[in-house]
PANU-113067 format. One record per residue: residue in one letter; x negated, y negated, z negated of N, C-alpha, C, O in turn. Coordinates in steps of 0.1 Angstrom, whole numbers, padded with zeros to 4 digits, always signed. Atoms other than C-alpha are relative to their C-alpha. Example, Ala and Ser with C-alpha at 12.3 -4.5 7.8 and 13.67 -1.06 7.14 Angstrom:
<sites>
a-0009+0012+0000-0123+0045-0078-0009-0012+0000-0019-0012-0007s+0009+0011+0000-0137+0011-0071+0008-0011-0008+0003-0022-0009
</sites>
This chain:
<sites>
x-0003+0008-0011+0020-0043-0015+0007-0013-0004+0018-0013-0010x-0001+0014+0009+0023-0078-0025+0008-0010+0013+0020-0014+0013x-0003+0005-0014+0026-0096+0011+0001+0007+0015-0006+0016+0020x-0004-0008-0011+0042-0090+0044+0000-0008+0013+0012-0010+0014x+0000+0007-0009+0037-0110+0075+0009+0003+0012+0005+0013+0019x-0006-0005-0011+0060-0108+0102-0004-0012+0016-0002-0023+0011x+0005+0011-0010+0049-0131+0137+0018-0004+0006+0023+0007+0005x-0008-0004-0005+0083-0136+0152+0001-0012+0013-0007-0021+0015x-0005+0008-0013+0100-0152+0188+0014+0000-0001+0020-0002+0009x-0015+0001-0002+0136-0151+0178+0008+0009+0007+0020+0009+0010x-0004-0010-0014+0139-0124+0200+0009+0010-0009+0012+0007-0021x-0008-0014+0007+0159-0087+0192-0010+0007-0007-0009+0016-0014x+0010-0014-0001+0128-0072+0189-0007-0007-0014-0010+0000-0024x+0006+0004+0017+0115-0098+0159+0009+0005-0010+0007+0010-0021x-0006-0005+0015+0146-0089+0142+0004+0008-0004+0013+0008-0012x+0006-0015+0002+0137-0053+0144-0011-0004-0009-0009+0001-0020x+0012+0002+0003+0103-0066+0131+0006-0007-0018+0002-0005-0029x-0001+0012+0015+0119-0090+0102+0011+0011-0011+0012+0010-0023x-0011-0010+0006+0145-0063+0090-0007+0014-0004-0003+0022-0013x+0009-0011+0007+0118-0036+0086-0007-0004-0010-0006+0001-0022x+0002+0010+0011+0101-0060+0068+0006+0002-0014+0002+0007-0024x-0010+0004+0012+0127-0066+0045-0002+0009-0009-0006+0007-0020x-0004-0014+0009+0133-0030+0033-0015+0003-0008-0017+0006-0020x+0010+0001+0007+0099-0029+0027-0005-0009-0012-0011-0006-0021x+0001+0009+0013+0097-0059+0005+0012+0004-0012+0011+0002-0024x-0006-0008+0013+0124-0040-0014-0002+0005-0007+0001+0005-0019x+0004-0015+0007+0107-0009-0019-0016-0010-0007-0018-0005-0019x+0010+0005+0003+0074-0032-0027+0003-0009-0009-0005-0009-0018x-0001+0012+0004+0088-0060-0043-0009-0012+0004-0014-0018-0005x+0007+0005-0009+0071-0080-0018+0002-0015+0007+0014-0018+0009x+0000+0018-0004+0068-0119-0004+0000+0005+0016-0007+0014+0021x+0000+0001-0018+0078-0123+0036-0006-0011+0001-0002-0020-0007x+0002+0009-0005+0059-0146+0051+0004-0002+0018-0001+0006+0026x-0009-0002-0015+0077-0152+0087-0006-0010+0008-0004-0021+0005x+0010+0008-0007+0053-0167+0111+0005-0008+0013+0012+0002+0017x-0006+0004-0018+0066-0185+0148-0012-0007+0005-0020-0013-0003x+0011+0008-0006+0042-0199+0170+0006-0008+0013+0012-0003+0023x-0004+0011-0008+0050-0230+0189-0004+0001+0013+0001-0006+0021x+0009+0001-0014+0027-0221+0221+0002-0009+0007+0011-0008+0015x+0002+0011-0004+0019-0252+0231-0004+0004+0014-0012+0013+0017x+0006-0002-0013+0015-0256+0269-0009-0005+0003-0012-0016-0002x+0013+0003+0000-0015-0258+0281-0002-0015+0008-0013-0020+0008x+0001+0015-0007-0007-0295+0301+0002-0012-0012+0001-0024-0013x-0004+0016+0016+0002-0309+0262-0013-0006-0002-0014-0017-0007x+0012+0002+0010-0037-0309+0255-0005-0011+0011-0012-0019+0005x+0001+0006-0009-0041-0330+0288+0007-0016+0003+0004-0025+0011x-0011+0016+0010-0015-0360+0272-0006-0004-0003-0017+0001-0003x+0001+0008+0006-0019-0389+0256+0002+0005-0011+0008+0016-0011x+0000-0004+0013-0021-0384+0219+0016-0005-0008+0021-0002-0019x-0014+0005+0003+0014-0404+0220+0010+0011+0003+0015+0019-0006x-0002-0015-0010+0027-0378+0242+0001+0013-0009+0011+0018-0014x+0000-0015+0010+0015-0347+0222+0008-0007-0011+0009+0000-0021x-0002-0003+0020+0029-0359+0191+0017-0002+0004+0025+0004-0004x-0015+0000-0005+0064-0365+0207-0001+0014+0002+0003+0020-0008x-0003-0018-0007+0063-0327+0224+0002+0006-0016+0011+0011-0022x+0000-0009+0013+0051-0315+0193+0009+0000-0008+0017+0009-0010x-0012+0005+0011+0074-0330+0168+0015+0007+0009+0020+0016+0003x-0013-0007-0003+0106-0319+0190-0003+0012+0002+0006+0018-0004x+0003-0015+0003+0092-0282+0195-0002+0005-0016-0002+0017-0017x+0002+0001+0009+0088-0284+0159+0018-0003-0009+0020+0002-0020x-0012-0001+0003+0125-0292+0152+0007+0006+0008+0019+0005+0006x-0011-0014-0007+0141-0266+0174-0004+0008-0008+0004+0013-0016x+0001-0013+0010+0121-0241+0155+0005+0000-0010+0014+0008-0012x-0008+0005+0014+0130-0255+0124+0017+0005+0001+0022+0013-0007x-0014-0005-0002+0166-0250+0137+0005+0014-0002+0012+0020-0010x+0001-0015+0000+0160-0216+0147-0003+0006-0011+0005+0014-0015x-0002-0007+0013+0149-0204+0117+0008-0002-0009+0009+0006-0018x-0009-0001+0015+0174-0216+0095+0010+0012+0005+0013+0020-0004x-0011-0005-0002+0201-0195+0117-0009+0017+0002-0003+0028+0000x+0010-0017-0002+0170-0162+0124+0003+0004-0014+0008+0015-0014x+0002-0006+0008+0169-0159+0089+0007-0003-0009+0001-0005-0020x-0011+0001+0005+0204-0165+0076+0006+0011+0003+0016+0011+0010x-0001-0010-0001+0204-0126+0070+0003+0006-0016-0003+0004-0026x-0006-0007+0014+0224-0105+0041-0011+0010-0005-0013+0012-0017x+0007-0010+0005+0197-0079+0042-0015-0011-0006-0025-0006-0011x+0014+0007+0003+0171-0109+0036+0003-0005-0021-0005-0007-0030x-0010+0004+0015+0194-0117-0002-0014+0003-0013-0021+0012-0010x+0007-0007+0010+0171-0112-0032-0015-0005+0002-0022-0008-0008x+0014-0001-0007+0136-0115-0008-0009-0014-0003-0004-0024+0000x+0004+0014-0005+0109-0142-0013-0003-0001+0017-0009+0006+0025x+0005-0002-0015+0107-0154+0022-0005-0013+0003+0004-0021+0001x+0003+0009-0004+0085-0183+0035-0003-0003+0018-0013+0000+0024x+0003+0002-0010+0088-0194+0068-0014-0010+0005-0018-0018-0003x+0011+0009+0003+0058-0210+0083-0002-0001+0017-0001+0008+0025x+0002+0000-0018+0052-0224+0120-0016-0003+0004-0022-0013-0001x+0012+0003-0004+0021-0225+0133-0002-0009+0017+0009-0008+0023x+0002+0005-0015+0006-0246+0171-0005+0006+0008-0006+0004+0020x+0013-0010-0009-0016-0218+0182+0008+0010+0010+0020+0012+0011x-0007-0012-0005-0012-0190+0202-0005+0012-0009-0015+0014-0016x-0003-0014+0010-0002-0155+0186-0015+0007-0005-0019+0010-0017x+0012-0014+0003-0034-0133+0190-0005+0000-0007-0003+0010-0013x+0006+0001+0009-0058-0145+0167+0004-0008-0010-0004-0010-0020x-0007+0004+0010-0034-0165+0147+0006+0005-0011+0008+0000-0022x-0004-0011+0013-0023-0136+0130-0005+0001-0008-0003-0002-0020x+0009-0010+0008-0047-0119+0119-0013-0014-0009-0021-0013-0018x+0010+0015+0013-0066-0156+0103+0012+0001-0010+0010+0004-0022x-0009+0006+0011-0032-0163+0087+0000+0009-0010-0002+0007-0022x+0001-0012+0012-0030-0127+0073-0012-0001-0009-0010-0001-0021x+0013+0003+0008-0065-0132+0059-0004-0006-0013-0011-0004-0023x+0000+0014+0006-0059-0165+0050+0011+0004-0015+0005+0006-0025x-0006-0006+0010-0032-0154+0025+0003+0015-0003+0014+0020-0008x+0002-0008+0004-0045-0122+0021+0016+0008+0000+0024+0009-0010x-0011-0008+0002-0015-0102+0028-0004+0016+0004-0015+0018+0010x+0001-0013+0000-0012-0064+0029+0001+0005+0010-0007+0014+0013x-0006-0005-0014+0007-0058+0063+0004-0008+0007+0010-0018+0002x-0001+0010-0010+0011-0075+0097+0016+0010+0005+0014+0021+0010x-0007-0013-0008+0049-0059+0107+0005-0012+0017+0008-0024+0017x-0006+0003-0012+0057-0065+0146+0008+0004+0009+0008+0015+0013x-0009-0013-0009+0082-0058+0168-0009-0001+0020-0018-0009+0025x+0007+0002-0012+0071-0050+0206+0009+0006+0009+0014+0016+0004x-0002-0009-0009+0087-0037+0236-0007+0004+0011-0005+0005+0023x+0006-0008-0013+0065-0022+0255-0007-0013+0009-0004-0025+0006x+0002+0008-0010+0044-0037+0288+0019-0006+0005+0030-0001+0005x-0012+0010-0009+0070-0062+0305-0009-0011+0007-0018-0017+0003x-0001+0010-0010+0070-0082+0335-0001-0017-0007-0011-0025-0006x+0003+0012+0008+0077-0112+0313-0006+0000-0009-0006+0009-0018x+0006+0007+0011+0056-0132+0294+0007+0001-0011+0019+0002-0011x-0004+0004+0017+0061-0136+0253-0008+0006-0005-0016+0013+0000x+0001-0006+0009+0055-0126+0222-0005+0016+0000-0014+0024-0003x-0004-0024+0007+0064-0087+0221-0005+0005+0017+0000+0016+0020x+0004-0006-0012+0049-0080+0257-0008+0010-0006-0015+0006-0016x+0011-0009+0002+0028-0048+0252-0014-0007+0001-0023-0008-0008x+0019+0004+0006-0005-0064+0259+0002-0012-0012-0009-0015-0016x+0006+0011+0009-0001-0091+0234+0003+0009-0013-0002+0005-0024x-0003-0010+0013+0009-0065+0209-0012+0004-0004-0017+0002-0016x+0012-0005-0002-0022-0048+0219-0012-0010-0010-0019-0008-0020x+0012+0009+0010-0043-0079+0208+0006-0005-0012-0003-0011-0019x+0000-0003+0017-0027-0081+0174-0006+0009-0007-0009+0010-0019x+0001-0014+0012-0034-0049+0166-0016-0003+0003-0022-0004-0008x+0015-0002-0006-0071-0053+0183-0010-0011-0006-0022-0009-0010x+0001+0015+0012-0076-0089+0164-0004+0004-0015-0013+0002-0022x-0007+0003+0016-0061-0081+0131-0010+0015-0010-0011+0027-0008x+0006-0008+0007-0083-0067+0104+0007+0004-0012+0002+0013-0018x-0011-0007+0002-0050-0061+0083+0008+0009+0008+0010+0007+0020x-0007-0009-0012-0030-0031+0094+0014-0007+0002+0020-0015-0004x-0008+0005-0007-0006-0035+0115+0014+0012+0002+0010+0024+0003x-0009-0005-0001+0029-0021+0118+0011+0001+0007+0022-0003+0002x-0006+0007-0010+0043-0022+0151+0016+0010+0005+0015+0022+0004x-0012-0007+0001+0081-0009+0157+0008-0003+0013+0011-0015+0012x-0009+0000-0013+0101-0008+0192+0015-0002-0006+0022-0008+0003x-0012+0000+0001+0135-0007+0172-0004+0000-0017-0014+0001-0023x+0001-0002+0012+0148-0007+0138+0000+0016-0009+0009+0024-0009x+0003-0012+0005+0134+0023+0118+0010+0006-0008+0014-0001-0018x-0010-0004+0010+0161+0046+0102-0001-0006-0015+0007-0013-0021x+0004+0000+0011+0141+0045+0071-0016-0008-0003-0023-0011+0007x+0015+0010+0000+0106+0025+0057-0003+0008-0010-0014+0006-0016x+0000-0008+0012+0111+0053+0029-0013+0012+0010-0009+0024+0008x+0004-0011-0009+0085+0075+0055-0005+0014-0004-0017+0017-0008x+0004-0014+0007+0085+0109+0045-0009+0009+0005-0013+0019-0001x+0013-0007-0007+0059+0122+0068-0008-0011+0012-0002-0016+0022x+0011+0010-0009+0027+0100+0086-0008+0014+0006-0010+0025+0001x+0009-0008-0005+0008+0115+0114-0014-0013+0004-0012-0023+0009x+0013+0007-0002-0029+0100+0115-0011+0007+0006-0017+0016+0000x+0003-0007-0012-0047+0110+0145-0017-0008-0010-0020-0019-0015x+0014+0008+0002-0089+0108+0136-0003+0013+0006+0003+0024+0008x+0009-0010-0009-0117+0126+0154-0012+0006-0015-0022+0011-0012x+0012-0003+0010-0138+0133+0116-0015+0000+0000-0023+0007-0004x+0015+0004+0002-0167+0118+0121+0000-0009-0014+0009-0013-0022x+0007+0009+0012-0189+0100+0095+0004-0013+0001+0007-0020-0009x-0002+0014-0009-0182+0068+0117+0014-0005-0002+0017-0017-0001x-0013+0007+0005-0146+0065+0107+0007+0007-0011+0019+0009-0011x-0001+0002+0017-0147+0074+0068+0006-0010-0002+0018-0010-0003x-0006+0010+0008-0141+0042+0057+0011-0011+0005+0017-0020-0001x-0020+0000-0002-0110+0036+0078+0007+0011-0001+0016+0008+0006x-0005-0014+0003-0097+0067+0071+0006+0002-0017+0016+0007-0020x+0002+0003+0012-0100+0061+0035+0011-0013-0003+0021-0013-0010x-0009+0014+0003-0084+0026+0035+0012+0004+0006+0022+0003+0000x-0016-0008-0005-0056+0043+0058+0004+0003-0008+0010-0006-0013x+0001-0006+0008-0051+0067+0033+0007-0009-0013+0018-0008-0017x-0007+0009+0012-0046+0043+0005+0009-0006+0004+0019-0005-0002x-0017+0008-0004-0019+0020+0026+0009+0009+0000+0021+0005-0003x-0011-0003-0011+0000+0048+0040+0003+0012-0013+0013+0019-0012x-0009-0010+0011+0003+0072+0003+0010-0013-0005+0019-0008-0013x-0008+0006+0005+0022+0040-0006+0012-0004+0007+0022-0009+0001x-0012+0000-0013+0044+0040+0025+0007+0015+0000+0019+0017+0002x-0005-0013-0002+0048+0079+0026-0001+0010-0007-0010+0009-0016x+0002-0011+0010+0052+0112+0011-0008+0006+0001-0015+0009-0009x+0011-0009+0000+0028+0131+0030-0002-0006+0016+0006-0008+0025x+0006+0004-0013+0004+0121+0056-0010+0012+0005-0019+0018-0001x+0010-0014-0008-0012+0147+0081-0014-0008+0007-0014-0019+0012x+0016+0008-0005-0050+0137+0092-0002+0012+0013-0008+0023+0012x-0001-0008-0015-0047+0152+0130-0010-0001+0008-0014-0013+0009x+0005+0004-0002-0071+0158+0150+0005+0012+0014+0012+0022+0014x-0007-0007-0014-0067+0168+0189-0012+0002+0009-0019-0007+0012x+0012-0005-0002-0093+0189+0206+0007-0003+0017+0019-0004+0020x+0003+0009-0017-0097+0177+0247-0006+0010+0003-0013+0018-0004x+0009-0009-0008-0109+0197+0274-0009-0007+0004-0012-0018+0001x+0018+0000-0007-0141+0197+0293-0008-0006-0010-0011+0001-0020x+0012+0002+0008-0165+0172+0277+0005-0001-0017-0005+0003-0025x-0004-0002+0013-0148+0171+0242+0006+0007-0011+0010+0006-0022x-0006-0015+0006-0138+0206+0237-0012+0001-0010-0024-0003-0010x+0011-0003+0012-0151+0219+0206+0008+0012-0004+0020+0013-0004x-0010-0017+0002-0143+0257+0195+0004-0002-0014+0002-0014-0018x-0010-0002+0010-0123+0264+0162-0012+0000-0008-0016-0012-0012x+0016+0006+0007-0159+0268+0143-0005-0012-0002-0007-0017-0012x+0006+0017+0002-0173+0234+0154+0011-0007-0002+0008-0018-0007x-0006+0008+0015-0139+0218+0139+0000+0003-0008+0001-0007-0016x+0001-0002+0011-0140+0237+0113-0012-0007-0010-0012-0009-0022x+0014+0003+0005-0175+0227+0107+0000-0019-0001-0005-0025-0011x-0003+0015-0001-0168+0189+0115+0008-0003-0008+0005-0014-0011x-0015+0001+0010-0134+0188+0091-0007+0002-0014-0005-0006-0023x+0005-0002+0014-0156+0204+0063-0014-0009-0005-0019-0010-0016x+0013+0010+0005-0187+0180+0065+0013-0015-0002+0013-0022-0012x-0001+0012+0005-0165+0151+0067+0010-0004-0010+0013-0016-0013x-0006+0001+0011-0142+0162+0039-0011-0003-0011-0008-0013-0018x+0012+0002+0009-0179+0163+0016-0002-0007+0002+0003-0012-0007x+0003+0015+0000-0189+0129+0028+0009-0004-0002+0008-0004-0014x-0013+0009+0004-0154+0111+0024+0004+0004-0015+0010-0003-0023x-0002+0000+0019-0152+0127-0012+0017+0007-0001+0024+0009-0011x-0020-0003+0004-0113+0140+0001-0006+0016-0004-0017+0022-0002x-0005-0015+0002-0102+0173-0011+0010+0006+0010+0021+0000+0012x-0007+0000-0011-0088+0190+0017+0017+0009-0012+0028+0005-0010x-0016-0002+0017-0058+0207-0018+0007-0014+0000+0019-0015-0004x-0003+0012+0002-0054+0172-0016+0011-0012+0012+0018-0021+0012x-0002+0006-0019-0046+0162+0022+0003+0010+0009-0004+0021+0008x-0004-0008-0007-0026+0178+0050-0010+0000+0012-0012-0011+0017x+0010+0003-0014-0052+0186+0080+0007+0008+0013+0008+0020+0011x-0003-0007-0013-0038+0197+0117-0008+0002+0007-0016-0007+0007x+0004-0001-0013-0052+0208+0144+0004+0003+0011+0009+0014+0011x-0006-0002-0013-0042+0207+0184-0008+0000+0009-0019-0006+0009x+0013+0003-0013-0055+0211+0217+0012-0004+0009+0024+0001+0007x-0010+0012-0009-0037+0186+0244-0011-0001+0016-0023+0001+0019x+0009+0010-0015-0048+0172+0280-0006-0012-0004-0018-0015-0002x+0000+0012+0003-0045+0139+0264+0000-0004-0016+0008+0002-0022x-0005+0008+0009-0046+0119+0232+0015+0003-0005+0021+0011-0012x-0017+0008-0003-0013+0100+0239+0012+0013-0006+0020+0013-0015x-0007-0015-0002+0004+0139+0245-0004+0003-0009+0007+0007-0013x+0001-0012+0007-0011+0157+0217+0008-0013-0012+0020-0011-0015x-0001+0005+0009-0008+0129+0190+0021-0002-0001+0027+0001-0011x-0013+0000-0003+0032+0124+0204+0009+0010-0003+0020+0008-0008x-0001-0009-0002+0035+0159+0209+0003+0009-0013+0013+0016-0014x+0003-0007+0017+0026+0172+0171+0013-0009-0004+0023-0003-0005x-0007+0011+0009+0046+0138+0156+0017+0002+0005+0025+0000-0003x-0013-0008-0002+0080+0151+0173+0000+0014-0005+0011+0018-0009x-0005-0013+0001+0077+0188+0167-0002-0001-0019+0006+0005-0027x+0000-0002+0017+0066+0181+0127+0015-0011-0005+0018-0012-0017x-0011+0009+0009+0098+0156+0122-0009-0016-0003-0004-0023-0012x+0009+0011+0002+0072+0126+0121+0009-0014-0004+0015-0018+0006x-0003+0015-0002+0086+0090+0107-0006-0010+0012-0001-0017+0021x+0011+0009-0007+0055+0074+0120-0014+0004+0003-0019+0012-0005x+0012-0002-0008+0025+0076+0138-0013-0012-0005-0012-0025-0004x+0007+0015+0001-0012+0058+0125-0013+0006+0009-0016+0017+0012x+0007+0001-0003-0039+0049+0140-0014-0001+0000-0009-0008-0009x+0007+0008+0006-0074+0039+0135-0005-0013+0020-0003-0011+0032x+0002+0013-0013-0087+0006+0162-0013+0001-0002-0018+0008-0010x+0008-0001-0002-0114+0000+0171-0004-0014+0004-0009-0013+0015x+0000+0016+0000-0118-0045+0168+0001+0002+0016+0008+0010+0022x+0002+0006-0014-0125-0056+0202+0004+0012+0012+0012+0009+0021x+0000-0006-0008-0125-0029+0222+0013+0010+0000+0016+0020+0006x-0018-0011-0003-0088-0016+0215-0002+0010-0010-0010+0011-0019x-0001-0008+0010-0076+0011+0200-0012+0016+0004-0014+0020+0015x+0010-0013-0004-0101+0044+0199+0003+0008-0008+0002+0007-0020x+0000-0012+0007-0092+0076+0192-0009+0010+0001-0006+0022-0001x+0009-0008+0001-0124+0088+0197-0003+0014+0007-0011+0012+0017x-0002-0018+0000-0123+0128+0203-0009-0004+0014-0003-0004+0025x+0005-0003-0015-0153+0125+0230+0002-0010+0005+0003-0010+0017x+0001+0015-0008-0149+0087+0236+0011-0002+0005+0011-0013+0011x-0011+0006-0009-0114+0088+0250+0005-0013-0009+0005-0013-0022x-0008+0013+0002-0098+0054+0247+0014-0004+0007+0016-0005+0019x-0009+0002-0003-0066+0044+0247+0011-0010-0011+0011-0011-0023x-0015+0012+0006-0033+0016+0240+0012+0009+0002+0023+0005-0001x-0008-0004-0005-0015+0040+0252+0017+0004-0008+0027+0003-0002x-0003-0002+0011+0003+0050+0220+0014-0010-0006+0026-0008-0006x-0007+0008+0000+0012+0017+0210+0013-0003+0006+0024-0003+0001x-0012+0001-0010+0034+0009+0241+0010+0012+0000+0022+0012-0003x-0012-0013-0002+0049+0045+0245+0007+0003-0008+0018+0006-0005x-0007-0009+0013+0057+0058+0211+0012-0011-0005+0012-0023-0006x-0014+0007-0002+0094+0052+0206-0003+0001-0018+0002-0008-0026x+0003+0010+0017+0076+0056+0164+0000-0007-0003+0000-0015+0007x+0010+0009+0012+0066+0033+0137-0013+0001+0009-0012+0011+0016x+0013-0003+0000+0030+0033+0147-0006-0014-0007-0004-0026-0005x+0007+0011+0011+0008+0016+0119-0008+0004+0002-0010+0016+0000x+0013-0002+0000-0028+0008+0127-0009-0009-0010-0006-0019-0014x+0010+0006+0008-0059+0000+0107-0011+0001+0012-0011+0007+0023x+0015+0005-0004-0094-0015+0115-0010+0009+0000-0010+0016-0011x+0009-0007+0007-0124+0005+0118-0010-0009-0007-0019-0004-0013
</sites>
C-alpha cells in the first residue's frame, strides 16, 4: 500500500478519516494524499469570467488556510502528506483523482444520512463508494486500531463475484489477520438448504482457485442482509466489516438480489468496500 487518499471538509468526521489514514501510512509506509473540494456554487458558472476568478481565488485561500491548521497534526510527524484542492464536486472527483494517481485506498469519514448537506452526508458517502473503482474505507469514528485482527466479508459465492472477491482478498490479508468470507442465507425467495450452500461454497472455491485450509468461511441465516452481516461481525469480535459494490447501482449483496446501502450508514464498523 503505497498511496492513501483521504477527501476531506474540515469537519470531525475528516479528522476521523485523516487520523485513520495516518496509522495506516505507518503500518504501510505510505503517501497521504488529502483532497478538499472547493464546491463551487452553482451561480459562479453563471458570472463573468472576472467574477469566477475573484470567487475562486478567495475560496482557494481560505482552504489554503484551513489546511495549514487541519493538518498541523503530531500524529501526521514522519508522514508524506500532499494536500491537494480540487473545483469539482466530491462524487466522481474521487474516484478520477484515485485513478489518476493510482492510489491503493480511498479512507472517508461519514456520519450517517443527515438533514444537512456536505461532504460526510450518508448519501454522498454512498456515491463514493458507488463511483470509486478503488476500495473504499469508510469510518463513522476513529478506529481503536487499523492493526484489524478480524474482517467480515459478506459474498453470496457466485462465479459473478470471483474477481472481486479475489482483489478483496488481496487488500484486506494486508490490512488483517484473518478474514471470514460470510455468506447469509434469506428467507422465502433466497433460501437455500445447507446442501445447496454447501454445493455453491465448494463450486466457487474450484473456480476462484481458493483453498477453503486456506480461508475462514461462515455461514448464517437472518431476515436481512444489514442484520445478519452486523449480527455475525459483533458476536465474532469483528474490527471491520467489507463489502463487495456493485458500480452504479450501489452496493449489492446479492443473496437473491437483495440490495442494499444500508450497511454503510448503520455500521458503527470500519466498513471497506470494493468494486465488482
Amino acid at each position: 500500500m503505497k498511496k492513501i487518499i483521504i477527501p476531506v471538509d474540515f469537519s470531525q468526521h475528516s479528522e476521523y478519516a485523516l487520523e485513520t489514514a495516518a496509522d495506516l501510512a505507518k503500518l504501510h509506509n505510505a503517501e497521504l494524499i488529502v483532497m478538499h473540494m472547493l464546491e463551487l456554487s452553482e451561480s459562479i458558472y453563471t458570472t463573468s469570467s472576472s467574477q469566477k476568478s475573484e470567487e475562486t481565488a478567495f475560496m482557494l485561500m481560505v482552504a489554503n488556510k484551513k489546511f495549514e491548521s487541519f493538518l498541523d497534526q503530531p500524529y501526521l510527524e514522519g508522514i508524506d502528506v500532499t494536500p491537494v484542492i480540487k473545483h469539482h464536486k466530491v462524487l466522481k472527483e474521487v474516484s478520477k483523482a484515485a485513478k489518476e494517481v493510482d492510489a491503493d485506498l480511498i479512507v472517508i469519514g461519514s456520519r450517517g444520512h443527515s438533514e444537512h448537506d456536505g461532504i460526510f452526508t450518508g448519501s454522498n458517502t454512498e456515491k463514493v463508494v458507488r463511483y470509486s473503482e478503488t476500495p473504499v474505507l469508510v469510518v463513522k469514528s476513529k478506529p481503536d486500531t487499523v492493526d484489524f485482527e478480524n474482517v467480515v466479508l459478506a459474498t453470496d459465492f457466485t462465479e459473478e463475484s470471483i474477481p472481486a472477491v479475489r482483489n478483496a482478498l488481496e487488500t484486506l490479508q494486508k490490512l488483517s489477520k484473518k478474514v471470514t468470507l460470510l455468506h447469509i442465507n434469506l428467507p422465502n425467495l433466497g433460501f437455500l438448504s445447507t446442501d445447496e450452500i454447501d454445493e455453491k461454497i465448494e463450486t466457487f472455491l474450484e473456480l476462484s482457485r481458493l483453498k477453503q485450509t486456506e480461508i475462514n468461511i461462515a455461514r448464517i441465516a437472518d431476515h436481512s442482509v444489514e442484520d445478519g452481516v452486523l449480527s455475525y461481525a459483533i458476536k465474532q469480535k469483528a474490527n471491520a466489516v467489507a463489502m463487495i459494490t456493485h458500480g452504479r447501482k450501489g452496493l449489492s449483496h446479492f443473496f437473491g438480489g437483495s440490495l442494499s446501502e444500508d450497511i454503510v450508514n448503520h455500521s458503527k464498523l470500519p466498513v471497506i468496500t470494493f468494486k465488482l
